[in-house]
C-alpha positions in Angstrom: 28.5 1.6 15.9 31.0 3.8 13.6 32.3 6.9 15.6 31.2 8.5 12.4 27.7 7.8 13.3 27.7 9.0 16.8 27.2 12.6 16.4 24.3 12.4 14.6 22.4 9.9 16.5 23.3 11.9 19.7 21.5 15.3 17.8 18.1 13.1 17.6 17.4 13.3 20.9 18.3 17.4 21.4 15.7 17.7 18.4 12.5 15.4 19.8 13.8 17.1 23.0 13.6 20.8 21.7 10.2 19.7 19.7 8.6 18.5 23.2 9.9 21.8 25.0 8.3 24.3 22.6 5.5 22.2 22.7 4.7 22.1 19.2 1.8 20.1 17.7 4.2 17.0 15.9 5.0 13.7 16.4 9.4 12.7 15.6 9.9 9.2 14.1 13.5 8.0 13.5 14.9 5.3 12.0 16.7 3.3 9.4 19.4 1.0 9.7 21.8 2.2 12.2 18.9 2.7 14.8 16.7 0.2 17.0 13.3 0.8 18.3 15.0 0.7 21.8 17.1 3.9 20.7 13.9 5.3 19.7 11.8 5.1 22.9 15.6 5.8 24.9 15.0 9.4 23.4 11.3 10.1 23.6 10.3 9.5 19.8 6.9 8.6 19.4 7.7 5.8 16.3 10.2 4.4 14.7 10.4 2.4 11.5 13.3 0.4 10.5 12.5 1.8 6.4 10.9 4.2 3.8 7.9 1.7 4.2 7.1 1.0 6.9 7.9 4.9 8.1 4.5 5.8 5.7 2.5 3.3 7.5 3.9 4.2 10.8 3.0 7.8 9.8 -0.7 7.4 8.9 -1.1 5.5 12.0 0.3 8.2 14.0 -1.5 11.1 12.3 -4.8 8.7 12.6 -5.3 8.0 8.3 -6.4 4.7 7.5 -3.9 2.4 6.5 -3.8 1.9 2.3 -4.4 -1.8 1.6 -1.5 -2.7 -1.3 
């Protein structure tokens, strides 16, 4: 992974952790190419999707919206 990435990747988890300490009423979903499912669940995210795509179905499903059939 580039050093360049690092930082930010290392800032996702002090966000779903600050989100989970206020206990405010959302759900964090990351993801895209320089991130793995496993990273996800390593920092507590409730989804991750690896693009734009599947990040919309991943969404309905976690706010409980039926699924649009293409």
């Amino acid at each position: 992974m580039s050093a360049l990435l690092t930082p930010p990747l290392g800032y996702m988890k002090v966000v779903v952790d600050k989100l989970k300490a206020e206990n405010l009423p959302v759900k964090t979903m990351v993801g895209g190419a320089p991130i793995s499912a496993a990273f996800a669940k390593k920092i507590g995210a409730e989804a991750f999707a690896k693009n734009a795509a599947e990040a919309v179905q991943k969404a309905k499903a976690l706010l409980g919206m039926q699924s649009a059939v293409a």
